[in-house]
VEXFITI-235179 format. One record per residue (C-alpha): x, y, z; residue in one letter. Coordinates in steps of 0.1 Angstrom, whole numbers, padded with zeros to 4 digits, always signed. Example, Ala and Ser with C-alpha at 12.3 -4.5 7.8 and 13.67 -1.06 7.14 Angstrom:
REM residues 2
+0123-0045+0078A+0137-0011+0071S
***
This chain:
REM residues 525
+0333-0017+0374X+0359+0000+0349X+0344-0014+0323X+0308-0005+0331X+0324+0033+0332X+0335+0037+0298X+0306+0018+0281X+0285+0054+0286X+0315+0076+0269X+0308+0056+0231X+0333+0029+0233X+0366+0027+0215X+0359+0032+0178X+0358-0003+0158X+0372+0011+0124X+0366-0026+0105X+0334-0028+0119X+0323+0007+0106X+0338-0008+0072X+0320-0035+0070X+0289-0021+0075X+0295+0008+0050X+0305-0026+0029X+0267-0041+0035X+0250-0008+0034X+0266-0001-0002X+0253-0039-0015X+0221-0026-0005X+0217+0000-0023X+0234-0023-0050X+0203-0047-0047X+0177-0020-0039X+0185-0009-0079X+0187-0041-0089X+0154-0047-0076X+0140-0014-0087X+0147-0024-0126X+0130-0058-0117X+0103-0040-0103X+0094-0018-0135X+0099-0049-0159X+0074-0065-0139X+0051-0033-0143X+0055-0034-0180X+0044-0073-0180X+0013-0063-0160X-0001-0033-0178X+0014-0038-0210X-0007-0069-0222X-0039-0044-0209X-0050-0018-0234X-0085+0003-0234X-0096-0017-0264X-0102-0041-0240X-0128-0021-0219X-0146-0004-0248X-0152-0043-0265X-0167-0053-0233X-0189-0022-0229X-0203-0024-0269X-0211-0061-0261X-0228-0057-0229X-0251-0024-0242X-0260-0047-0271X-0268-0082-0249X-0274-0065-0217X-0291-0031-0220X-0310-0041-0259X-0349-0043-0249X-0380-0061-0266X-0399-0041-0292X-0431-0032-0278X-0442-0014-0249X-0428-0041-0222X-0389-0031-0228X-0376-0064-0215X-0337-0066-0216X-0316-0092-0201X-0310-0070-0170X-0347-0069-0165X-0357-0109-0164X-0381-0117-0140X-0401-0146-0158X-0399-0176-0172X-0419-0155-0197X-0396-0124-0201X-0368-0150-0208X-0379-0165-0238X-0388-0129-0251X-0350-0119-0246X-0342-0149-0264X-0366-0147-0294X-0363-0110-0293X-0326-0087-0282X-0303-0123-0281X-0313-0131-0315X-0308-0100-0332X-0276-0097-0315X-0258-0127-0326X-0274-0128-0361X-0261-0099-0383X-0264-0107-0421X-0269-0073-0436X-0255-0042-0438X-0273-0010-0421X-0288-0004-0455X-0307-0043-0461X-0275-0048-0484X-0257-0084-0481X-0229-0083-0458X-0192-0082-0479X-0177-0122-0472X-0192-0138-0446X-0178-0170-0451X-0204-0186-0434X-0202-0164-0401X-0220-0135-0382X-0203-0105-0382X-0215-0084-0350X-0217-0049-0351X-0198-0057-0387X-0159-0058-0371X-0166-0093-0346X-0162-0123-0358X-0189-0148-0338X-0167-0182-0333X-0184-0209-0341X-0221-0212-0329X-0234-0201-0294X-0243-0229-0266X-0274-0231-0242X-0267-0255-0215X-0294-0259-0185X-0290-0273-0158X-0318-0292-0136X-0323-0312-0100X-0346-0342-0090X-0383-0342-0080X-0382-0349-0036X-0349-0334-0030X-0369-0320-0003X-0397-0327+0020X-0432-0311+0016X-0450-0309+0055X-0475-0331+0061X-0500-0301+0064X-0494-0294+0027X-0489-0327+0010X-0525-0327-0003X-0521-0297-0024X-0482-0300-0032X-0465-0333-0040X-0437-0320-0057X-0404-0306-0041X-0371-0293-0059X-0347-0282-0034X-0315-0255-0045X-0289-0269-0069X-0258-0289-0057X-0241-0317-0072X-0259-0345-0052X-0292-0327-0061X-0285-0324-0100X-0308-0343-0121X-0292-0366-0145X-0322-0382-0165X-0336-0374-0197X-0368-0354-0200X-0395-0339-0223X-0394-0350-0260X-0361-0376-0252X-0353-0373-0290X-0322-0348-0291X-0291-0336-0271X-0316-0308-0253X-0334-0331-0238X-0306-0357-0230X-0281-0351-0203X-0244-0349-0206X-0218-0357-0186X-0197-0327-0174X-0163-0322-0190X-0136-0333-0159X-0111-0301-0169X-0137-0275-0172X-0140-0251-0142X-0175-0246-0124X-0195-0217-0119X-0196-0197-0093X-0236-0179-0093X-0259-0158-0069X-0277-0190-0055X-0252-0222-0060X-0219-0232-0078X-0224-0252-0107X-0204-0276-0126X-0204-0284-0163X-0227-0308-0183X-0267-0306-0185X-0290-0304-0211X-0272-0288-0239X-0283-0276-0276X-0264-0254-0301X-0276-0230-0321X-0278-0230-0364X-0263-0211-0383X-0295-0196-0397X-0317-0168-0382X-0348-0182-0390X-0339-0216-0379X-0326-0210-0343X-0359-0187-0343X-0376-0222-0347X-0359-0240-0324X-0368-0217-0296X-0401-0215-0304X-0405-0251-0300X-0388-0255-0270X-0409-0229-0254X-0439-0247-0267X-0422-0280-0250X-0417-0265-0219X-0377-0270-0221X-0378-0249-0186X-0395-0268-0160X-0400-0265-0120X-0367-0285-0117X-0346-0257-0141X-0324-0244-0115X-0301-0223-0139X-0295-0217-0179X-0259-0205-0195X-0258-0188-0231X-0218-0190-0239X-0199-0177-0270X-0172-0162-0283X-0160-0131-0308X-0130-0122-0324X-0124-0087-0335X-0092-0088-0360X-0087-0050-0358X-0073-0050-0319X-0068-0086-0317X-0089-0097-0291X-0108-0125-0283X-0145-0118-0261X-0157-0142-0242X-0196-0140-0235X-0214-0158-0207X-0250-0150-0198X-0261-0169-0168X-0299-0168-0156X-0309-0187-0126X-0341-0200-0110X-0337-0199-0071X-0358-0222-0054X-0380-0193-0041X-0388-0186-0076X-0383-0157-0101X-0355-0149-0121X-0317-0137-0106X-0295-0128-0140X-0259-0123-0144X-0231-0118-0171X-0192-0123-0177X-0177-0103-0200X-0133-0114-0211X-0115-0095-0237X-0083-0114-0239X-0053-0114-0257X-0050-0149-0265X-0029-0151-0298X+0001-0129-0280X+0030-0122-0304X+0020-0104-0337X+0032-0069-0335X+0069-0053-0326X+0058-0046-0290X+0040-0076-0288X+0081-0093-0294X+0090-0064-0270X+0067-0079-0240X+0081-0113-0249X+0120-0104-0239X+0106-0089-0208X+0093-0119-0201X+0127-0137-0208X+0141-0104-0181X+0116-0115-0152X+0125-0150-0153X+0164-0140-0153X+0153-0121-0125X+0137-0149-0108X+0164-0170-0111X+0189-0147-0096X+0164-0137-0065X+0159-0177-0059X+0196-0180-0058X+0202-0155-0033X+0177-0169-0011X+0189-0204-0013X+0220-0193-0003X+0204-0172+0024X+0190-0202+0040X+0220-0221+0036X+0241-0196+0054X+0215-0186+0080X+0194-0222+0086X+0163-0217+0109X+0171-0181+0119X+0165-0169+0084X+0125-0178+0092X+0125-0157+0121X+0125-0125+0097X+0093-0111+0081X+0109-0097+0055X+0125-0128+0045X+0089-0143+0045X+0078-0115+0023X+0110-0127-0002X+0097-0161-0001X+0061-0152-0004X+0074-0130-0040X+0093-0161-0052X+0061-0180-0052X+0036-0156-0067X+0060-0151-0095X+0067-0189-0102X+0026-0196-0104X+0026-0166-0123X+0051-0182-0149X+0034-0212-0149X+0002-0202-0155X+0007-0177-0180X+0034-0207-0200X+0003-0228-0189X-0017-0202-0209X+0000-0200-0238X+0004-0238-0243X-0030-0242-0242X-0038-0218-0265X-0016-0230-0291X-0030-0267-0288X-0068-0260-0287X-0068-0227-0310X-0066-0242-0342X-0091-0271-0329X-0119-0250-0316X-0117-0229-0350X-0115-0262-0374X-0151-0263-0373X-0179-0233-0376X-0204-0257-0370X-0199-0263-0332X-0196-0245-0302X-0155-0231-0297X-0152-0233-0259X-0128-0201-0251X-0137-0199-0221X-0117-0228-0209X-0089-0202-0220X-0102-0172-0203X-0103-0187-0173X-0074-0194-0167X-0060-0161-0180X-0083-0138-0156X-0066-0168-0130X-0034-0156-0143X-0045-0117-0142X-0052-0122-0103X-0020-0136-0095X+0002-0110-0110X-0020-0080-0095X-0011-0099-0061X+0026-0103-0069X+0029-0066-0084X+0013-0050-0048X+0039-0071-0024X+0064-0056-0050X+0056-0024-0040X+0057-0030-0002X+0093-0044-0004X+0099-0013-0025X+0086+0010-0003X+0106-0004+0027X+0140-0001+0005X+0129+0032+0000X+0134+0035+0035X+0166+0020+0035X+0181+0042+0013X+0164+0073+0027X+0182+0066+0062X+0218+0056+0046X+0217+0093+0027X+0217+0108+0066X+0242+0083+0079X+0268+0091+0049X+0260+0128+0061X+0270+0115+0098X+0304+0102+0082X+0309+0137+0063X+0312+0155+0099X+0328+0124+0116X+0299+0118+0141X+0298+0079+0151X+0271+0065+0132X+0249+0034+0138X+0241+0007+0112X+0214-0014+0131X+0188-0018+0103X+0160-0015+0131X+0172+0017+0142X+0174+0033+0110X+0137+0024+0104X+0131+0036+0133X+0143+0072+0128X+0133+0074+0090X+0098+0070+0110X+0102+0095+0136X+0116+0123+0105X+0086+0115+0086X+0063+0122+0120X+0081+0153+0127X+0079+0164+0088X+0042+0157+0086X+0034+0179+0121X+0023+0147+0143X+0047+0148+0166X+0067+0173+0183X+0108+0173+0171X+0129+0160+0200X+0144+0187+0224X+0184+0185+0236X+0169+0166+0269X+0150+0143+0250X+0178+0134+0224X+0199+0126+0258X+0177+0108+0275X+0171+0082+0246X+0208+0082+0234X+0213+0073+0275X+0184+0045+0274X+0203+0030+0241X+0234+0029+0253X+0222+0010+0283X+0208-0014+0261X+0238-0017+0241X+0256-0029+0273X+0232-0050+0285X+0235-0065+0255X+0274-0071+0260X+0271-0087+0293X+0272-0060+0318X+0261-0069+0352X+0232-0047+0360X+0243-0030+0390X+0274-0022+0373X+0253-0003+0344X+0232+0015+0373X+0268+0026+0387X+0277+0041+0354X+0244+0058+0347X+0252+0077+0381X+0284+0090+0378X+0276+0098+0345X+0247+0122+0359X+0274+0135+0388X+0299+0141+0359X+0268+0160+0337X+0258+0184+0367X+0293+0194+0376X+0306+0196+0341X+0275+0221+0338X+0282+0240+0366X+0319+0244+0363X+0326+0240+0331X+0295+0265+0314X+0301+0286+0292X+0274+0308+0299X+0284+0318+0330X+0317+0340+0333X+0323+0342+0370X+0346+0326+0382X+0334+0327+0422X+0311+0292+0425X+0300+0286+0459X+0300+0249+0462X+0271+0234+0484X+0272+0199+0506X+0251+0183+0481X+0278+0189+0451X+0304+0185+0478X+0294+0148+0486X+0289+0145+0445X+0327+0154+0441X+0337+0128+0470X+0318+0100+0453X+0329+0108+0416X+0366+0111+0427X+0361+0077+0451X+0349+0057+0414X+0375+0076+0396X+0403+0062+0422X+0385+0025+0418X+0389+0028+0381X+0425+0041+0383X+0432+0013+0412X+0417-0012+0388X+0437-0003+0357X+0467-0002+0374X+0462-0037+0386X+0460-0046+0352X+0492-0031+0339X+0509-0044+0367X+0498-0075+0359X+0506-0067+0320X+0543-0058+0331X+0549-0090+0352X+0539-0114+0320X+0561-0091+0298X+0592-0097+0325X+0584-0132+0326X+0584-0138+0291X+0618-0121+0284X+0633-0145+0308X
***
């Protein structure tokens, strides 16, 4: 019962305790700047290897591939495609004039083509653009009965299964042959199916007039049948002025319902990444956020050695462990990344007479993009709650200053850093005297529940803690100067019980320093 009484005055002071925690609060603030310099080398990582050349090389390509119409009344652009008939117009017509550029604005040659387009005169076309199509089998589905006799034919939507893997038409060249997809390359993801590599494929020359040809027969062949389920023009620029590659893909697909459905992909990447000063200066930040990532994996193996299973039992330490592994796949995709583009670069750019697959490449570096968007907008959240952190310990080193008690518990002070900002932003109402009382009452209870205190013993204290709070406000006010305070039965009977637990805590103490004394005796004997 004694000790259930003293529980509600504070407790006696613990001055190591209040050490050590001024000791753990000061290493947080330690790693909280620590982790703030990780946190703007990793924003320097993400937006420094983005610049607005990239945007304004993607929106010059797409107004000429996308938005460029027929001549003639029609004005058929790419966005437009409806037909099988509007698509070999765009192909004969804006798609050819686009990639073929062999004079200058005034019908003068171009300076040193070296046997390559130069679009819009700065763009470098890589090699020579691919058409690849893609087709699936005659009775893929059923025809009703009730219709047989005036449709035998059925092509169902596109899947793998479906896909039609035998030759066609003329039989006599690689458009009318199938090939077998490439294992490595990644499939597309369209409107009406997701489609793998491989198909009917053809390149096209190097001369205007002779690609003009080849479409023109392949139109007159009927290269786009019933079965055509979706077509892919793919190629690639470089502009040497920014030092960016763009990756084109125009995709139009032929739904089972018929029609036309087109889309585009447009990449601007930085694939050759070191060339200027600040390209060397992105580089050692690179070198920084692995250092970093070495130390933060440290500290959280020794976390979980210290702490075993009850280190999972934290969400923050999941969010920790979540970081870690968005910033290893982000290092090993973008070391992935580079690898790969110092092996196939100087391959795909050997010859100018093929088709340079970049967007292998770009794949994997808009894969690379995703994941460090991801890791940089959990960095932010962990930041935010440190924020926190060191928000709250500026008001607890004000609670040392003035020599109030203060309390460490990393719940609470989230807790009232909450509460301020409430108050601050007008959506709750600031706590009154009572109300700061009544709560410091309900924690303190909980703080000896905590300790072991039997539960009728807490109930005890919590009484004669009110008794003591009513007479000490009566008696001891100083509000009220007169001396003369009549004292009714009610307080009378409060006084009698007070002074009966006071004896019981003096009788109960004195048992114990009796009992002190008779070990001291016995020990000097």
């Amino acid at each position: 019962m004694a000790e259930a009484s003293r529980w509600h005055l504070g407790g006696t002071p613990k001055h190591k305790l209040h050490y050590r925690r001024e000791v753990e609060m000061r290493t947080t603030l330690q790693e909280s700047l620590l982790y703030l310099i990780f946190l703007i080398n990793l924003c320097i990582l993400t937006f420094g290897m983005v610049n607005p050349h990239m945007y304004y090389l993607n929106k010059v390509m797409s107004s000429l591939f996308l938005d460029t119409s027929v001549h003639g009344e029609e004005r058929i652009n790419f966005k437009s495609i409806r037909s099988i008939t509007d698509f070999w117009k765009f192909m004969e017509g804006p798609l050819l004039e686009g990639l073929y550029w062999d004079s200058w604005y005034n019908n003068k040659n171009l300076y040193d083509l070296k046997n390559s387009s130069r679009i819009y005169y700065e763009n470098i076309l890589l090699g020579v653009p691919r058409v690849r199509q893609l087709k699936v089998r005659n009775n893929t589905c059923k025809v009703h009965s009730s219709f047989q006799s005036l449709m035998n034919e059925c092509y169902d939507k596109y899947t793998s299964e479906n896909e039609d893997l035998s030759d066609f038409g003329l039989k006599y060249d690689t458009e009318w042959k199938y090939s077998a997809p490439i294992i490595n390359s990644p499939w597309h993801w369209g409107f009406t199916g997701v489609y793998r590599n491989g198909g009917y494929i053809f390149t096209l020359s190097k001369s205007k007039s002779e690609t003009l040809d080849k479409f023109i027969n392949l139109r007159m062949n009927s290269w786009i049948t019933r079965s055509t389920r979706v077509i892919f023009i793919d190629f690639s620029l470089y502009n040497a002025n920014v030092n960016l590659f763009c990756i084109i893909r125009l995709v139009a697909e032929f739904p089972a319902t018929g029609g036309i459905l087109t889309s585009w992909q447009f990449y601007s990447v930085k694939l050759l990444r070191y060339v200027s000063y600040y390209d060397y200066f992105i580089a050692s930040c690179e070198i920084t956020f692995c250092i970093f990532l070495i130390v933060f994996t440290t500290q959280e193996v020794l976390k979980i050695k210290e702490f075993k299973s009850a280190y999972f039992k934290s969400s923050w330490n999941w969010l920790e462990l979540l970081l870690l592994v968005l910033c290893f796949v982000a290092v090993f995709l973008n070391s992935y990344c580079n690898i790969q583009t110092f092996l196939l670069l100087g391959q795909l750019l050997k010859s100018t007479e093929k088709y340079s697959d970049f967007y292998f490449l770009a794949h994997w570096h808009i894969y690379y993009n995703n994941i460090i968007a991801i890791t940089i907008f959990f960095a932010w959240i962990k930041n935010m709650f440190l924020a926190i952190i060191n928000d709250t310990y500026s008001e607890v080193k004000a609670d040392y200053s003035i020599g109030r008690r203060p309390d460490f518990e990393l719940g609470k002070m989230i807790k009232k850093s909450y509460h301020n900002a409430l108050e601050k932003l007008k959506l709750k109402k600031p706590e009154t005297d009572e109300d700061k009382k009544s709560r410091k009452s309900r924690d303190l209870a909980e703080q000896a529940r905590r300790e072991g205190f039997d539960e009728k013993e807490i109930q005890s204290a919590e009484q004669m803690k009110k008794w003591k709070e009513r007479l000490e406000k009566k008696y001891y006010s100083t509000e009220i100067q007169d001396d003369y305070q009549p004292v009714t039965q009610q307080e009378f009977r409060d006084l009698f019980l007070y002074a009966v637990e006071l004896e019981k805590e003096l009788h109960y103490v004195s048992l114990k320093l009796n009992r002190v004394m008779r070990k001291v005796s016995a020990l000097q004997y």
